[in-house]
TORKOL-4160 file (C-alpha; in steps of 0.2 Angstrom, whole numbers, padded with zeros to 4 digits, m for minus):
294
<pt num="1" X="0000" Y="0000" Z="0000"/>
<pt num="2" X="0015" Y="0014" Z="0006"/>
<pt num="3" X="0022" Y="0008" Z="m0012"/>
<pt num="4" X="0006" Y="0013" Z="m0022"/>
<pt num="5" X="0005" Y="0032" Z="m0013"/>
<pt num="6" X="0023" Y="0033" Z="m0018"/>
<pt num="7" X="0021" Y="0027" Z="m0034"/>
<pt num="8" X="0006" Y="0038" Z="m0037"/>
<pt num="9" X="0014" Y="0053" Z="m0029"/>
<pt num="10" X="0029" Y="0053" Z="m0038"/>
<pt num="11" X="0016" Y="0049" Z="m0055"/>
<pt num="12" X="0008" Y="0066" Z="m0049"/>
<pt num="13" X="0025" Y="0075" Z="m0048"/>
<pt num="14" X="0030" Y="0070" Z="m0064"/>
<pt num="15" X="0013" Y="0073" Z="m0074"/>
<pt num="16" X="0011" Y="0093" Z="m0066"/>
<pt num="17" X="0028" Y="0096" Z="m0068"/>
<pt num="18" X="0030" Y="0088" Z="m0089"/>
<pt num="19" X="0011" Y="0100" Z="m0089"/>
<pt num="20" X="0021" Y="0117" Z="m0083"/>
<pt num="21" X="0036" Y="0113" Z="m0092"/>
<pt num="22" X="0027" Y="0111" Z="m0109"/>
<pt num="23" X="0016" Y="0126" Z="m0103"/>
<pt num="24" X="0032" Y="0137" Z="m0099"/>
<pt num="25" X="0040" Y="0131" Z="m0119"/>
<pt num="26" X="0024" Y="0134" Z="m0128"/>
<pt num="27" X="0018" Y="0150" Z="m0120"/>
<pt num="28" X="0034" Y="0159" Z="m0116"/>
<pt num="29" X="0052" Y="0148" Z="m0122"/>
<pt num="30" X="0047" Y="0144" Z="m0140"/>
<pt num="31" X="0037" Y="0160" Z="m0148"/>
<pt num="32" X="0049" Y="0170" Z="m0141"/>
<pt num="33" X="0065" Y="0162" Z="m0150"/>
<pt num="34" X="0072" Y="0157" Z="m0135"/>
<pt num="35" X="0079" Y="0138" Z="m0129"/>
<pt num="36" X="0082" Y="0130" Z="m0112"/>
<pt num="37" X="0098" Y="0121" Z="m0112"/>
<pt num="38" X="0102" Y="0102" Z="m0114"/>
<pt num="39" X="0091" Y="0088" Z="m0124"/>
<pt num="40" X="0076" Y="0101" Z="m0123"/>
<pt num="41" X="0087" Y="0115" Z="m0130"/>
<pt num="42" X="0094" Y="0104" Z="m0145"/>
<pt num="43" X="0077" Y="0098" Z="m0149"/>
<pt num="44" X="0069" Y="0116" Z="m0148"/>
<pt num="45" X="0083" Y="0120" Z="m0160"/>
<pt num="46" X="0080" Y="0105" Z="m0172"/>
<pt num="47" X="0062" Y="0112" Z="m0172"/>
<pt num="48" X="0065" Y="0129" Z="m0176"/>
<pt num="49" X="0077" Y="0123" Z="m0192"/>
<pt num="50" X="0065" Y="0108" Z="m0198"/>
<pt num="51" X="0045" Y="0114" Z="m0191"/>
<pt num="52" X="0037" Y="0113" Z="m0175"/>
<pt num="53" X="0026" Y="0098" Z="m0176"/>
<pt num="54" X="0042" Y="0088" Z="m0176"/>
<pt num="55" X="0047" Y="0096" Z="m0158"/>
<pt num="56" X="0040" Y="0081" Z="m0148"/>
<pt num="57" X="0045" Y="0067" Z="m0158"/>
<pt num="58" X="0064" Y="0076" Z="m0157"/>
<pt num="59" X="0063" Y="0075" Z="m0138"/>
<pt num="60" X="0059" Y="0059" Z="m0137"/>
<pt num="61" X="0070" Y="0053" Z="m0151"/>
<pt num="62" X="0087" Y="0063" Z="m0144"/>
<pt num="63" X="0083" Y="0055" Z="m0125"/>
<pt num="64" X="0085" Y="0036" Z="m0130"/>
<pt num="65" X="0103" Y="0035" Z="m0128"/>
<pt num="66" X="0101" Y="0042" Z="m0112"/>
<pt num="67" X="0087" Y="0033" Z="m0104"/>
<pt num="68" X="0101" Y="0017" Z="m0112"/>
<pt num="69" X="0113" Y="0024" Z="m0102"/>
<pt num="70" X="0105" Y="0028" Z="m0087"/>
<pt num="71" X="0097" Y="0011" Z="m0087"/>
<pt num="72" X="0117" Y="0003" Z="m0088"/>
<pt num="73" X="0128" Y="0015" Z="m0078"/>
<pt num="74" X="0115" Y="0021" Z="m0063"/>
<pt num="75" X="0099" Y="0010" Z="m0060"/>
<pt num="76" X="0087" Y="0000" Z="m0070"/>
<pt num="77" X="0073" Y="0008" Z="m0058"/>
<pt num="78" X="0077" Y="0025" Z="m0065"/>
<pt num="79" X="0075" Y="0022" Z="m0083"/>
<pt num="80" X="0055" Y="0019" Z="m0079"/>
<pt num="81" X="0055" Y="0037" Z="m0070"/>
<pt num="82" X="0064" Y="0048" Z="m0085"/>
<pt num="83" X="0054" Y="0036" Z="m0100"/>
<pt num="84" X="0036" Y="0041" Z="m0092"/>
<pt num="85" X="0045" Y="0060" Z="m0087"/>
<pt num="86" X="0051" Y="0061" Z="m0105"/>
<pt num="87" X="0034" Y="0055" Z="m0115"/>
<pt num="88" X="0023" Y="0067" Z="m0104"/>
<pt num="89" X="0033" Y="0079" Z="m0109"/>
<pt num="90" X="0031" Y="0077" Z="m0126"/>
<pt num="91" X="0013" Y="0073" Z="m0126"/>
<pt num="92" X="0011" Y="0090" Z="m0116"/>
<pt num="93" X="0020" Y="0100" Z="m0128"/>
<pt num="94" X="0009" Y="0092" Z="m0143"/>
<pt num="95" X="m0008" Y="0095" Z="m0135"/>
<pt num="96" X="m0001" Y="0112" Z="m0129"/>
<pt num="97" X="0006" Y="0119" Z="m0148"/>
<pt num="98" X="m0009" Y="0128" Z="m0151"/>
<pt num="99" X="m0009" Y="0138" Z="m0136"/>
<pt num="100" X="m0009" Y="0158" Z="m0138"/>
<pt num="101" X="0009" Y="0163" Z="m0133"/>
<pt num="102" X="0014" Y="0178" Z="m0124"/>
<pt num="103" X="0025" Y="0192" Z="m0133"/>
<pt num="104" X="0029" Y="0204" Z="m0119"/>
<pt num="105" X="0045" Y="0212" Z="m0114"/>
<pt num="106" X="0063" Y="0202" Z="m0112"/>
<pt num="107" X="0062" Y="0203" Z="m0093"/>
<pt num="108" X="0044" Y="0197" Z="m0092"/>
<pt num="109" X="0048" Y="0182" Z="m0105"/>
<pt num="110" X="0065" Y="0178" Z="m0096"/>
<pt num="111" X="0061" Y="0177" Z="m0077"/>
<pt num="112" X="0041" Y="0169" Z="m0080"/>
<pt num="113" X="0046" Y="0159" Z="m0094"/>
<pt num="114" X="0062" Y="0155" Z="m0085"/>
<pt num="115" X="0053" Y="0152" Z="m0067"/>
<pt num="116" X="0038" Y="0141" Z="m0074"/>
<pt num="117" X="0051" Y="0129" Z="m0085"/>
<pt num="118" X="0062" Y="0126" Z="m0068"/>
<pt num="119" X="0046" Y="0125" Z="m0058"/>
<pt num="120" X="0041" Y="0110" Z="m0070"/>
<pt num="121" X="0059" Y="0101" Z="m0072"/>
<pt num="122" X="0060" Y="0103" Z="m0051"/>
<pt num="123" X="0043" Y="0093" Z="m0049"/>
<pt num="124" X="0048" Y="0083" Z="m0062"/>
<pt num="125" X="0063" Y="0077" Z="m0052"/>
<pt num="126" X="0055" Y="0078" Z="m0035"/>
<pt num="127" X="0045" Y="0063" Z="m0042"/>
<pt num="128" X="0059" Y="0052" Z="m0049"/>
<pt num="129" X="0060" Y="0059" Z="m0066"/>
<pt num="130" X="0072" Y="0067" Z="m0079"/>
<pt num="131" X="0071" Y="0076" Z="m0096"/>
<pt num="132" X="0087" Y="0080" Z="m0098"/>
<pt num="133" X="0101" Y="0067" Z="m0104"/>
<pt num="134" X="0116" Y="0077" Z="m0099"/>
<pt num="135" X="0112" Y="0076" Z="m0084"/>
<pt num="136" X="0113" Y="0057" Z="m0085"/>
<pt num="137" X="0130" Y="0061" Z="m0093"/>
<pt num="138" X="0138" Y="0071" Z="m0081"/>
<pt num="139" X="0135" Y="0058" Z="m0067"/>
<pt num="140" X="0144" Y="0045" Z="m0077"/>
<pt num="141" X="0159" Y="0056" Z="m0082"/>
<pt num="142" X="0158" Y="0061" Z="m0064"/>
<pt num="143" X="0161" Y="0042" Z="m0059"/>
<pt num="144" X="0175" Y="0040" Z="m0072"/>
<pt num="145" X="0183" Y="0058" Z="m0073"/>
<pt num="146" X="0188" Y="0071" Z="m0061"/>
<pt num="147" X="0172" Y="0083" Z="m0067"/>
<pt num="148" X="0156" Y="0087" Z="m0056"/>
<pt num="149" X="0141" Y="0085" Z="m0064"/>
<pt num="150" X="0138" Y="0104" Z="m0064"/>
<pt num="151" X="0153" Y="0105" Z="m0073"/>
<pt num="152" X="0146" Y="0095" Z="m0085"/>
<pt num="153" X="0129" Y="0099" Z="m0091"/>
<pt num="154" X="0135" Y="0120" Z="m0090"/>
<pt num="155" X="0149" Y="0116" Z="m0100"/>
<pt num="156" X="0136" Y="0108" Z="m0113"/>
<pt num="157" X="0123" Y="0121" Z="m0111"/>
<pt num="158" X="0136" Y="0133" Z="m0116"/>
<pt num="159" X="0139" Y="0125" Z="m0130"/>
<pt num="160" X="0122" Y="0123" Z="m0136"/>
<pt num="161" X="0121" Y="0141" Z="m0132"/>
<pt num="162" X="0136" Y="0145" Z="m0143"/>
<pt num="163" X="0130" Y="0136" Z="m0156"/>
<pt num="164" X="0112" Y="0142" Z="m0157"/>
<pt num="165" X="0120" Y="0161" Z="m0159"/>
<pt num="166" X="0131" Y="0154" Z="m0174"/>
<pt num="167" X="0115" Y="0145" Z="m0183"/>
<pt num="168" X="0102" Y="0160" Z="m0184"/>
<pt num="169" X="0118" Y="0173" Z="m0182"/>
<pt num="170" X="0110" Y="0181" Z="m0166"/>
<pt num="171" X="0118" Y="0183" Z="m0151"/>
<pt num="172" X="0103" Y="0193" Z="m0142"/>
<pt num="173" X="0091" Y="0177" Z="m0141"/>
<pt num="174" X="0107" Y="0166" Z="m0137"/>
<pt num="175" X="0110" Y="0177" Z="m0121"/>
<pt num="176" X="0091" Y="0179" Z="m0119"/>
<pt num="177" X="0091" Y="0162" Z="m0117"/>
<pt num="178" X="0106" Y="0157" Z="m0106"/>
<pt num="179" X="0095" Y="0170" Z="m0094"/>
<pt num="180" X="0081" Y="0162" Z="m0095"/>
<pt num="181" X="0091" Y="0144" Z="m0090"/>
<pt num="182" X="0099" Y="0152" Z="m0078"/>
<pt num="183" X="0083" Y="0157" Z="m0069"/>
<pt num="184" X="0074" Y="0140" Z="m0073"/>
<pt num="185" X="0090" Y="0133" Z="m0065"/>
<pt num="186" X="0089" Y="0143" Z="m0049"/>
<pt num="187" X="0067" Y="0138" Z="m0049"/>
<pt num="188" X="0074" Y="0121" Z="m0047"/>
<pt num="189" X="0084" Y="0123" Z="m0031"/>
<pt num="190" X="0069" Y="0131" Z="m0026"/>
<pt num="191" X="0056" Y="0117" Z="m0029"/>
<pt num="192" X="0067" Y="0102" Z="m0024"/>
<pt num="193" X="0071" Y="0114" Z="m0005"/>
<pt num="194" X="0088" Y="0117" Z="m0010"/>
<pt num="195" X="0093" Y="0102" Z="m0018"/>
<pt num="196" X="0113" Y="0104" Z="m0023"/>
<pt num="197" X="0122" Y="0090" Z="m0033"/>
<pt num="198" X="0129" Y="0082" Z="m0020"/>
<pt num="199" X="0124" Y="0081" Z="m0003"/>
<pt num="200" X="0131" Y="0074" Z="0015"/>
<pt num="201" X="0121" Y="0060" Z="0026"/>
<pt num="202" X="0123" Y="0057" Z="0042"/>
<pt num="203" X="0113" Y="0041" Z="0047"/>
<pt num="204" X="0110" Y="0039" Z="0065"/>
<pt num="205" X="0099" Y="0022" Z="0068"/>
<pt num="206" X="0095" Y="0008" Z="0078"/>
<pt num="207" X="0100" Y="m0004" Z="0063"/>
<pt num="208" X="0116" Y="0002" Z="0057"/>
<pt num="209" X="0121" Y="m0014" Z="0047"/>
<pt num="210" X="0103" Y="m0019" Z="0042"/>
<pt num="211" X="0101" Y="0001" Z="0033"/>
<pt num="212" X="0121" Y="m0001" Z="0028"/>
<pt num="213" X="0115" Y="m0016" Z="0019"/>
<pt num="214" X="0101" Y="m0011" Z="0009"/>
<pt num="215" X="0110" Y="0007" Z="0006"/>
<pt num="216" X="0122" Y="m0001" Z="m0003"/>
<pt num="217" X="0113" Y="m0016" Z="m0011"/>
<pt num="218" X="0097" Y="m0007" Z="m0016"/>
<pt num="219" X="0105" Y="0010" Z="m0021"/>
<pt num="220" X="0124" Y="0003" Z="m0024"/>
<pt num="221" X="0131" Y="0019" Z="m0014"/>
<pt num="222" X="0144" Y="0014" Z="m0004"/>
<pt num="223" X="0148" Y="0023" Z="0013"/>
<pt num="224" X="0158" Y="0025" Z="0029"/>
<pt num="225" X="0152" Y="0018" Z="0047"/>
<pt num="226" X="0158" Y="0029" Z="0060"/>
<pt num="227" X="0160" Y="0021" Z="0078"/>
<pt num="228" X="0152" Y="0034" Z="0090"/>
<pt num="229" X="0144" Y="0037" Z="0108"/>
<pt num="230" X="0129" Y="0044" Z="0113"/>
<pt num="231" X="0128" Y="0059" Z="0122"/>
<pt num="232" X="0115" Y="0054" Z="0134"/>
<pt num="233" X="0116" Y="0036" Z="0133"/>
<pt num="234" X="0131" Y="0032" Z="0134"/>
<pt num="235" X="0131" Y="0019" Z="0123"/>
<pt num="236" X="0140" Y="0014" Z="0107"/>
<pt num="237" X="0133" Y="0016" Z="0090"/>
<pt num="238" X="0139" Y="0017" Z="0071"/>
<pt num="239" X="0133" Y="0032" Z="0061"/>
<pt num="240" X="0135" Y="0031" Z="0043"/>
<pt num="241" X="0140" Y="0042" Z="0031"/>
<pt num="242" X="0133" Y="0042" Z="0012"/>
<pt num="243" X="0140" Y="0053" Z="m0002"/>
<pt num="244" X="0124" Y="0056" Z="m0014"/>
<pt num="245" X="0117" Y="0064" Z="m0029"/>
<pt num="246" X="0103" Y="0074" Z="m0029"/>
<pt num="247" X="0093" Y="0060" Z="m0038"/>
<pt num="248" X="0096" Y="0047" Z="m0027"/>
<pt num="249" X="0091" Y="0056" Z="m0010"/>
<pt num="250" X="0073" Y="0056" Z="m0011"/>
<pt num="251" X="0075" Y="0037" Z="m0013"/>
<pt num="252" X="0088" Y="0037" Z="0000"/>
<pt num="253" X="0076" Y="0046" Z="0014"/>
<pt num="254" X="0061" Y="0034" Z="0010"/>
<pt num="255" X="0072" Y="0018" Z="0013"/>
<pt num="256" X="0079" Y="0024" Z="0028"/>
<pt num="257" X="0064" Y="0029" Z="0036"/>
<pt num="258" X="0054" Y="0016" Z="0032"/>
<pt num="259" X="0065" Y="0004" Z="0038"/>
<pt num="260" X="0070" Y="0013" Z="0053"/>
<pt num="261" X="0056" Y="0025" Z="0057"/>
<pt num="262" X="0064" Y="0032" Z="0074"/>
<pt num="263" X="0082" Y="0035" Z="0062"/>
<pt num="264" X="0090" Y="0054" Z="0064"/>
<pt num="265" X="0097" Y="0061" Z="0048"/>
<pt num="266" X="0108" Y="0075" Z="0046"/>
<pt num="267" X="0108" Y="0082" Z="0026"/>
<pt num="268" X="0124" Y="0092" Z="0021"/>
<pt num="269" X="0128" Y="0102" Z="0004"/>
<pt num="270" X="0140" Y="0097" Z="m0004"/>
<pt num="271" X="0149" Y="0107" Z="m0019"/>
<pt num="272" X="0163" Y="0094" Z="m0022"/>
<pt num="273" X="0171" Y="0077" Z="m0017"/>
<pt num="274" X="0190" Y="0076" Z="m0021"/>
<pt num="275" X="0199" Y="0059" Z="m0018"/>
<pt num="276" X="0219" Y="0054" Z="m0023"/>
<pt num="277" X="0221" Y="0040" Z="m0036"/>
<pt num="278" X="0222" Y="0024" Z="m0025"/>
<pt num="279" X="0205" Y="0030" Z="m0017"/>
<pt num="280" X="0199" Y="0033" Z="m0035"/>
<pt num="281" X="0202" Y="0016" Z="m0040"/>
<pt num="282" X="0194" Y="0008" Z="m0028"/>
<pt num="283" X="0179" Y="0020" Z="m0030"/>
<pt num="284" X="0178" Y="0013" Z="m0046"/>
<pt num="285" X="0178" Y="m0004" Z="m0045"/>
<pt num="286" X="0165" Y="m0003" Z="m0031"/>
<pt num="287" X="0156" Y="0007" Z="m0043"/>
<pt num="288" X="0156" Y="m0006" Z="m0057"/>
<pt num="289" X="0154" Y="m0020" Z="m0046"/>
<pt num="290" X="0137" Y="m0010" Z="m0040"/>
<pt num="291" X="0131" Y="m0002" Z="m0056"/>
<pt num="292" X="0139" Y="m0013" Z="m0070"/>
<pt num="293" X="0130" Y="m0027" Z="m0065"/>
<pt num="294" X="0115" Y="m0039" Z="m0072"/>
């Protein structure tokens, strides 16, 4: 039963947040020749160049290497998420194309426009879901290379940027719309409470090895126990410490607490993880012995 109100939730998340998202493209993004950055910006490019009643099929099209990826390199859970995130999306912005847009000022079009889009992508995630492939990216060259995923998808989005101003030889809407993912961007941290790429946990529960187990099975995180004292008590304990991404800590939160109800967490930002080379090495073959397998 606490899997169906999750499922559905999450269903919810995904359905109003495709819905805004589309909303913000047809009535603000699109008629007024801007782009959002990654997958969404290429296709919205592609259907500026070939017509717009190819934009939906291009954003579905564009996102299958990704949701191939992501089903390899991250979870196979995931892929069900960003597949259904992807195709509401898509079937939003095709029922949406007829809408009448709105052709005010710049500023108007760049923070509403901008606002709605990251209102849309933030739900989107909140429930599980992903529309953007280069975020998928960024979190495998993260594993494998020495880049954060932020570092990534805005070296990317830059270049999409670039690129649309060298296509249709226009700089203005090029800067217009790196504004307007800007602001969509910042929407996002605001939806999902401050969510940054990476975040600290501290896990305080009456089942260290039972939650270390499922953490690192269910999730393939590894972490740290940390042999500790209670204040009060006086008694030992193990705390444990998990290093996640942003899309992993929703899922993280629900497993803890569900299995441990009365379990303390303590959630840090994080900007950036550096470990040495020996370190590295065994971080990677932890991570393909977790995520690499069948």
């Amino acid at each position: 039963m606490q899997e169906t109100k999750k499922y559905i939730k999450n269903i919810f998340f995904i359905t109003i947040g495709a819905f805004l998202s589309a909303l913000a493209i047809r009535i603000f993004i699109y008629p007024n020749f801007l782009i959002d950055g990654g997958i969404v910006g290429i296709s919205l490019i592609m259907a500026r160049i070939i017509g717009d009643k190819y934009l939906s099929y291009f954003l579905i099209i564009l996102n299958f290497p990704f949701i191939y990826l992501a089903f390899k390199y991250i979870r196979k859970s995931f892929i069900i998420d960003m597949s259904l995130a992807v195709l509401f999306f898509a079937l939003f912005l095709q029922i949406l194309k007829n809408l009448s847009p709105f052709h005010g000022d710049a500023l108007e079009v760049i923070v509403f426009g901008g606002a709605l889009l990251g209102s849309g992508v933030g739900l989107m995630i909140k429930g599980g879901g992903c529309t953007d492939g280069t975020e998928i990216l960024g979190i495998i060259l993260n594993r494998k290379l020495s880049f954060t995923v932020g570092q990534v998808v805005l070296f990317i989005n830059i270049f999409i940027f670039t690129i649309y101003g060298f296509i249709f030889k226009n700089w203005h809407i090029a800067l217009k719309s790196l504004m307007t993912y800007v602001v969509a961007f910042k929407m996002i941290d605001v939806v999902l409470a401050g969510l940054e790429e990476l975040k600290s946990v501290l896990i305080i529960t009456s089942k260290p090895q039972y939650i270390k187990d499922i953490i690192t099975k269910q999730l393939g995180l590894g972490l740290t126990i940390i042999p500790s004292k209670g204040g009060v008590s006086g008694k030992d304990l193990d705390i444990l410490l998990v290093i996640v991404e942003r899309l992993d800590l929703s899922t993280l939160k629900e497993i803890v607490l569900k299995e441990d109800p009365t379990a303390f967490m303590v959630i840090e930002n994080l900007h950036e993880v550096a470990y040495g080379k020996h370190l590295r090495s065994i971080f990677l073959k932890r991570k393909k012995k977790l995520f690499f397998r069948n």
